[in-house]
N, C-alpha and C positions, 0 to 999 in steps of 0.2 A: 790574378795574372799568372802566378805560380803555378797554379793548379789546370789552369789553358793550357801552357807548355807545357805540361805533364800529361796531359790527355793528349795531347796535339802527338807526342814520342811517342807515345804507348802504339796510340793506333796504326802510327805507321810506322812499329815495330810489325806489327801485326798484317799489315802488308804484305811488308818482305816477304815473314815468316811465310806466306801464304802462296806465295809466289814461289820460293827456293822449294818449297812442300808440290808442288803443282809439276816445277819439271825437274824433281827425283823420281815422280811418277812418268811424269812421259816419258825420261830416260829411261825407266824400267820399262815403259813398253816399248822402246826404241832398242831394246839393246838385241846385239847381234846372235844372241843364244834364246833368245825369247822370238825372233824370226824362225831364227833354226828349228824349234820345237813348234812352230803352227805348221812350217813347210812339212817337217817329217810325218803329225798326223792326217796334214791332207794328204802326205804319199800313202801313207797305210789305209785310209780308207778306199782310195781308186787302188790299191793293191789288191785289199777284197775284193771290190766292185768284177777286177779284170779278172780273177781266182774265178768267181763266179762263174762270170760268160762265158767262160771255158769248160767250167763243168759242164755248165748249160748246153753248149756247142757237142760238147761230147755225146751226152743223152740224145740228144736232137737227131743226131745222125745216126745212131744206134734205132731210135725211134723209125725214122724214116726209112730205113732198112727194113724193117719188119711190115710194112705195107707191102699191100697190095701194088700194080705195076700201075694200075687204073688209079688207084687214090696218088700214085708219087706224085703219074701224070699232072693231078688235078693241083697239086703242090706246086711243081714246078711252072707252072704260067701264072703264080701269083707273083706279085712284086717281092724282093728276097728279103725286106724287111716283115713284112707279113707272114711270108712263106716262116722263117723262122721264130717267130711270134706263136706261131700255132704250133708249130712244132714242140715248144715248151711245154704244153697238155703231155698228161699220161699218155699212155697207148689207148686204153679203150675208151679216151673221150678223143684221142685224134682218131681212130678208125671211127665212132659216130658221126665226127664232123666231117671228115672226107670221103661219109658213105652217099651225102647228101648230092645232088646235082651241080655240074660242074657251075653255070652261071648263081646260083645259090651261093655256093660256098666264094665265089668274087665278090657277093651283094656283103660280106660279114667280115670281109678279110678286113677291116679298119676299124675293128670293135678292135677295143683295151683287151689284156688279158684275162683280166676278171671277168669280161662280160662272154667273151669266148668259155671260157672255163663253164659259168654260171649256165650257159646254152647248151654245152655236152654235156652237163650233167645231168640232163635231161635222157628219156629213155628213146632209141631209136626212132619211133614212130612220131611222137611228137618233137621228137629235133627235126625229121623231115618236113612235119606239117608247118612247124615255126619258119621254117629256111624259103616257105611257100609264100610267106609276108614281103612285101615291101622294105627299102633298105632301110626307110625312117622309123618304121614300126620297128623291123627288128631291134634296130637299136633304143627305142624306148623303150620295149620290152626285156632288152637284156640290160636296162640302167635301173629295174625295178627292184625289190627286196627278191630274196632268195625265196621264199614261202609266196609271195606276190605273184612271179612270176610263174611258178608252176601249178598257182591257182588258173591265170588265164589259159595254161598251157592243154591242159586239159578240156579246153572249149574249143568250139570245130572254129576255123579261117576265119569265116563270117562274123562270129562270136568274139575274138579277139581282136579285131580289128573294130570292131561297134565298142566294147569297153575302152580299149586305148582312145580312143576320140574321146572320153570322158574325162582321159587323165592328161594333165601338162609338167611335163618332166623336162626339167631344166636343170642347169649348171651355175651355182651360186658359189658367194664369199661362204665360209663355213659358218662366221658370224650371222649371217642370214638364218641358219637353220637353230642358232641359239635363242637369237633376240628377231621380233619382229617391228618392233621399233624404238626410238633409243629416248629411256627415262633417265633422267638424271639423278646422278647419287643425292643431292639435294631434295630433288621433288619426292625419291622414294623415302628419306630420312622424314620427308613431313609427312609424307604419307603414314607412315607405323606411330608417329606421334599421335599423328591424330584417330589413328585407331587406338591406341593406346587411350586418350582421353574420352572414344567412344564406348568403348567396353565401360568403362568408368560411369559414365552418363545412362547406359542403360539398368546400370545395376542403382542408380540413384531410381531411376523413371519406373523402377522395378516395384522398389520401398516406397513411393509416393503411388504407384495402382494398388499397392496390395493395402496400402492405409486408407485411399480414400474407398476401395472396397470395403473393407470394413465398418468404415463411416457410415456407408450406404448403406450397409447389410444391419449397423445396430438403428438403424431410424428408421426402416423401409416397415414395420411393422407399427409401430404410431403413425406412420403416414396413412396406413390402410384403415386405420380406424378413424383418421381423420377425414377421409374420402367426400363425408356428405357435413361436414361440422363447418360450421363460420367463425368459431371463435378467433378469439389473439393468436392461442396459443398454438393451435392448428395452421393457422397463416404461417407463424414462424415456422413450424415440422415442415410444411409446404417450400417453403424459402430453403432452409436447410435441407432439403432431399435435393431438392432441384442443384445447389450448387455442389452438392456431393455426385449427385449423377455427372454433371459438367467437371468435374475433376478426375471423374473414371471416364469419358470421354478425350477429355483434352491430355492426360497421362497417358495414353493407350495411344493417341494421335501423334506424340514425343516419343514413345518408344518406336512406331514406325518410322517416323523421319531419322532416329537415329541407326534405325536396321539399314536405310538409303543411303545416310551417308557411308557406313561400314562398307557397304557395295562398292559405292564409291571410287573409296578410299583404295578397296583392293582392284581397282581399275586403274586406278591414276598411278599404282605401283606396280601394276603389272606390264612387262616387257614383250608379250606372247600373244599381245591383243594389238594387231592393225592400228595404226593411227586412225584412220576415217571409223572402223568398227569403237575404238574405246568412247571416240568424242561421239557418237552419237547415240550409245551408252550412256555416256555423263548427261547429256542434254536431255534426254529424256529422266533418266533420276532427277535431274534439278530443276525438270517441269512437274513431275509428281509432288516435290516438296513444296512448289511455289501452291502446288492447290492442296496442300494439307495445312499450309502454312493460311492459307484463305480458308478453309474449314474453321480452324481455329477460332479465327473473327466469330464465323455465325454462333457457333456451339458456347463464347462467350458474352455474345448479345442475346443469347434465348432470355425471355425472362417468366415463361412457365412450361413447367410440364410438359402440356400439349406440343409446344412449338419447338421443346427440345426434342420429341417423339418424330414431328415432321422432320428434322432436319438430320435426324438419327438414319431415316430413309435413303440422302444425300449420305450422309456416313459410312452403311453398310457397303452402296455402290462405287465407289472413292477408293475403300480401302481391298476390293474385289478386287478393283484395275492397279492399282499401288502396290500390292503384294505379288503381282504378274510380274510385274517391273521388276521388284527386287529379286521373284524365284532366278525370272529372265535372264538378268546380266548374273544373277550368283552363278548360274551354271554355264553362261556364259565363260566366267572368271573357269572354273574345274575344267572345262574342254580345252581350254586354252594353255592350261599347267601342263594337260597330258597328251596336248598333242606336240606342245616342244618335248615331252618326255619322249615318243615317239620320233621324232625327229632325229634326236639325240640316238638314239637306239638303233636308227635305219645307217644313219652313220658309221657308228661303230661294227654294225653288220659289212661295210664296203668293204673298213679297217681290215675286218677279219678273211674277207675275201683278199685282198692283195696280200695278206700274209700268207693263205693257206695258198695262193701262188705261187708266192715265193719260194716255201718250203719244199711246195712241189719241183720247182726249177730243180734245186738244189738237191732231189732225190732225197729228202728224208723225209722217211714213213709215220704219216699221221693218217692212213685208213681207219684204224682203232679209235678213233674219235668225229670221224664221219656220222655214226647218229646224232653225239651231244651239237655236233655242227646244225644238223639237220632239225633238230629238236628247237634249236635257237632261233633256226629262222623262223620254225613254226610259230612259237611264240609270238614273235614278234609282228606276224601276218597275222594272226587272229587278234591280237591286238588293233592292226590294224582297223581291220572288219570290226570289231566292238565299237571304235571310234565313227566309224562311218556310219554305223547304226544311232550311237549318239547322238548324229547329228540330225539325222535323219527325222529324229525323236524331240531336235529342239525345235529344228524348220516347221514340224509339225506344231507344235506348243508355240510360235511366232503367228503361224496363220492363225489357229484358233485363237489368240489373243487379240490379233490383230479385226478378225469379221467378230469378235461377241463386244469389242469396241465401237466397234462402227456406227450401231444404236447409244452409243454416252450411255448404256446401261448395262454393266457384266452382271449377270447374275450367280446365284451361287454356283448351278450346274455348270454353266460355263466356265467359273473360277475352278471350278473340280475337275475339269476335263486340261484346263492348261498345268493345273499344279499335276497332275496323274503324267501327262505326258512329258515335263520337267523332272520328275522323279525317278520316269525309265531313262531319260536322258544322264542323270546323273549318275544311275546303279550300274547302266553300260560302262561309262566312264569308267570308272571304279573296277569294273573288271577289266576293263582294258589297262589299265594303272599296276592292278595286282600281276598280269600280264607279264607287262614288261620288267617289274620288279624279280619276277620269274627269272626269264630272260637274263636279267643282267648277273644273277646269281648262276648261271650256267658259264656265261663268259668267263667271271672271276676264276672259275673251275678250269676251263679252256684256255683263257693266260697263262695259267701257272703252269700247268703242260708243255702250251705252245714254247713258252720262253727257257725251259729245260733243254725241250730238240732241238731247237733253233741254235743255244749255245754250243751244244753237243756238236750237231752236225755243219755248222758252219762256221764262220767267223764274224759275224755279223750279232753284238752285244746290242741285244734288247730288252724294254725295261717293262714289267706287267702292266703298268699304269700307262703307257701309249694304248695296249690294244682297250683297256677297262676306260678309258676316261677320253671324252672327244677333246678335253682341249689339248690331249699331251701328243706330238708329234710324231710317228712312226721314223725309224732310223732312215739316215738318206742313202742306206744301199734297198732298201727296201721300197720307199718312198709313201707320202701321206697320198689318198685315194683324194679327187674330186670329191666336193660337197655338191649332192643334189638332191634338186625340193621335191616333189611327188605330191600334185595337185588336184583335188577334184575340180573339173570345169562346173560350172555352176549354171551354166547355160545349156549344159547338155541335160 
């Protein structure tokens, strides 16, 4: 009873304690000097913010002074939020953009600054030709990568307008362009277990083919001399060949099943694979294993030779179509890493566009770094195109797998022609991978630049790891760019 009443104090000492601890903190965040100091930094940021727009305003007018009376014209009958929107460009990307025809330059006036910027950067003749598009095209065309977009630019009206029908560019959560659909920290912690335990199992399936290899290999020459003998002892070398061959069969049939699960496994932990795509991935792996799992049966009910021979027939053709499967979704699984690498990359490309915007507002000179800019987006456009080609290279490897299936019989050539197109599909990858690893080695170079002049010529404290890293948040004088996706249509 003594020791109740003593547990009974204790705990609701601890209460209290808990409680008096609870609102010394709220009173710290209540107290009237701790208001004072949130008030005072939100004054100092809209301090910047209005510093800014005045610079900004300064330049602007300065700018539009140096027009033509024809280009002011074309300025002044835009709405005055617009009008001074554009105005924030250089001179000789507003003199391109106000060189273009007056209802032209109306159809554009509601693009972002970035996407205005990204259009005069273009050389006169094809800003004209661009400004000849549609308002929707323009604008998907200027929501594209920096390299992207003056790949199309470069194609006559016709040309650019038949590729954008191919592409769906949209406006997403930025999560969207991380993950494409959501694995659970669970499911992925069994996942890596259970590759963990498959690694394990093949290096077991490994030591048990290369033993009963051996087995087969020291008895396969008393079997040949037994060829035409009846004896006992002959029967037995007969008996033992045959269960040594079925042990190199059924070990070689265990290492495949556990190559399928490995596939799997890196399906069911990957985030960058569609829901409907991963699960229909899985189903077909764990309809390969159910019919290697049913091979197994025959290859352990053979009970000669011969009849191991016929069903070895079934074996070859089995594992023709089973190793399609696993090339299939492995490189499935590789397109999938690099095209959120991609992603990621196209992202940080916006990033870099609404900074080199802003730098621009604010009149400090980054010309000197306009190639490694240019350079970057290259990268990441040829990257692009690598990926595209990838795919192009798996669709292809999907059909041939798909028509040398149709007859239940792949044969070898067939298996050659899906594994050849599977392996340019992974080496594009791969260059497109090295690509953008490229790429992001230029930015780290371009951050630690950008975020020198930026400190230097503004007020506005930015941190290298916003512009290098998509999850970290651009300052809110500057602000974070829209995330968006860039789709091939699949039915174009």
């Amino acid at each position: 009873m003594h020791n109740n009443s003593m547990n009974y104090r204790l705990l609701l000492s601890f209460f209290v304690i808990s409680i008096l601890l609870s609102s010394i903190v709220l009173a710290q965040v209540d107290r009237p000097e701790n208001k004072r100091e949130a008030v005072k930094e939100r004054l100092e940021v809209e301090n910047v913010q209005k510093r800014d727009v005045e610079r900004t305003k300064e330049g602007a007018s300065e700018r539009l002074q140096e027009l033509r009376k024809e280009q002011q014209d074309k300025l002044q009958d835009l709405r005055e939020e617009h009008r001074e929107k554009m105005l924030t460009l250089r001179k000789e990307n507003l003199e391109k953009l106000t060189a273009v025809r007056k209802e032209n330059l109306e159809k554009m006036q509601e693009l972002q600054k970035e996407q205005l910027r990204k259009l005069s950067d273009l050389d006169k003749s094809r800003l004209e030709k661009v400004s000849e598009l549609n308002k929707t095209d323009i604008d998907k065309l200027s929501l594209l990568g920096r390299g992207h977009m003056r790949e199309l630019a470069q194609l006559n009206k016709t040309q650019i307008q038949k590729e954008l029908l191919k592409l769906r560019v949209q406006k997403v959560d930025k999560e969207r362009l991380l993950v494409k659909r959501v694995v659970t920290e669970d499911k992925m912690e069994r996942a890596k277990e259970r590759l963990s335990e498959i690694r394990e199992n093949l290096k077991d399936r490994k030591g048990k083919l290369d033993a009963a290899a051996q087995n087969f290999a020291g008895i396969s020459a008393r079997f040949k001399e037994c060829r035409n003998e009846t004896t006992a002892d002959c029967e037995a070398i007969r008996n033992r060949t045959l269960e040594h061959a079925k042990d190199i069969v059924l070990h070689t049939v265990d290492r495949v099943i556990q190559h399928l699960e490995k596939v799997k496994s890196h399906l069911d932990a990957n985030d960058n694979i569609e829901e409907s795509a991963a699960a229909g991935a899985v189903e077909e792996i764990d309809s390969a294993i159910a019919e290697l799992e049913a091979l197994k049966d025959k290859v352990s009910g053979a009970t000669t030779t011969e009849k191991l021979r016929t069903i070895l027939k079934d074996v070859k053709a089995i594992f023709n179509k089973v190793n399609n499967v696993a090339r299939l979704h492995a490189a499935r699984v590789v397109l999938s890493d690099v095209g959120e690498i991609l992603s990621r990359a196209e992202h940080l490309e916006r990033k870099l566009d609404r900074i080199t915007t802003f730098v621009e507002e604010n009149n400090i000179d980054i010309a000197d770094l306009t190639p490694k800019i240019d350079e970057f987006s290259s990268k990441i456009s040829a990257a692009r195109d690598k990926i595209s080609e990838s795919k192009v290279k798996f669709e292809e490897a999907k059909r041939l797998r798909d028509a040398a299936r149709d007859d239940r019989n792949i044969t070898d050539v067939e298996a050659s022609q899906v594994k050849s197109a599977l392996a340019e599909a992974r080496s594009l990858a791969k260059e497109a991978h090295n690509l953008l690893k490229e790429s992001h080695e230029i930015l780290v170079e371009l951050a630690r630049t950008l975020h020198e002049r930026i400190e230097e010529g503004s007020e506005v404290e930015i941190e290298e790891e916003s512009l290098t890293n998509v999850e970290d948040e651009l300052p809110e004088a500057i602000g974070e760019p829209e995330a968006i996706e860039v789709m091939e249509e699949s039915n174009q």
